[in-house]
N, C-alpha and C positions, 0 to 999 in steps of 0.2 A: 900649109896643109890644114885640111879641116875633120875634127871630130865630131861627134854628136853624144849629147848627153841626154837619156831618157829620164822621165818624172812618172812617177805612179804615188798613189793613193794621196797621201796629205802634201807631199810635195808637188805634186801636178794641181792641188787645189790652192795653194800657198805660190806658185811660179804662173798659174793659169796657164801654161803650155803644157804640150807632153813632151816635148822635144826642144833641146837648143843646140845649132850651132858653135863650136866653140874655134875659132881660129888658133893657130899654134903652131911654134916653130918646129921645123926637125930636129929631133931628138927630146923630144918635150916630152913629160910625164905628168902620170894620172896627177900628183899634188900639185902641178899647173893649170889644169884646168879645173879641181876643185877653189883653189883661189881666181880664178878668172869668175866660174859659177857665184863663188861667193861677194865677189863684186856686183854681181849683177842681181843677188836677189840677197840681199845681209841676214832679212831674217830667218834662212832656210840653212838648220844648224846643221853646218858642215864641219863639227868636230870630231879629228882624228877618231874617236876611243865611242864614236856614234853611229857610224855606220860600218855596213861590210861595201867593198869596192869590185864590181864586176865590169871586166871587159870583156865583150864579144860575148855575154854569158857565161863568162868562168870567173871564176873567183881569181881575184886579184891584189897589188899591192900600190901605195900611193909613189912607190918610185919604179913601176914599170912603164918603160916607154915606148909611148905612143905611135899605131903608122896611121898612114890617110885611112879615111872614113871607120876608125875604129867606134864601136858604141860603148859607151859609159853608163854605169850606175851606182848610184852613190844609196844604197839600200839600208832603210832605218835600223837598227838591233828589234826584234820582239821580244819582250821579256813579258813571262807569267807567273803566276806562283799562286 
């Protein structure tokens, strides 16, 4: 099965793609293919308590599991003050 991970703003500038590919087995979840992502680009900080996790556009969790052509996104925290 394949999913797709999208990139916007510093992480699409940090990966130079918008888009990756992520191969996966059945029954595989989101926190498998944030360590697949992170194999493939180390310094794009993919720590738990740093981002919010959206599948398909919905808010999501690192142990929900994945079907064929799901989209992922691994979206920064904004913080102001």
């Amino acid at each position: 099965m394949v999913v797709s991970v999208e990139f916007y703003g510093a992480q699409r500038a940090l990966t130079r793609t918008h888009e990756v590919k992520v191969p996966l087995l059945e029954n595989g979840r989101v926190r498998d293919v944030a360590k697949y992502v992170s194999s493939l680009y180390p310094d794009l900080p993919l720590d738990e308590e740093n981002f919010l996790v959206t599948v398909n556009n919905k808010v999501s969790t690192l142990n929900h599991i994945l079907n064929y052509n799901d989209k992922i996104a691994f979206l920064p925290h904004i913080g102001g003050g």
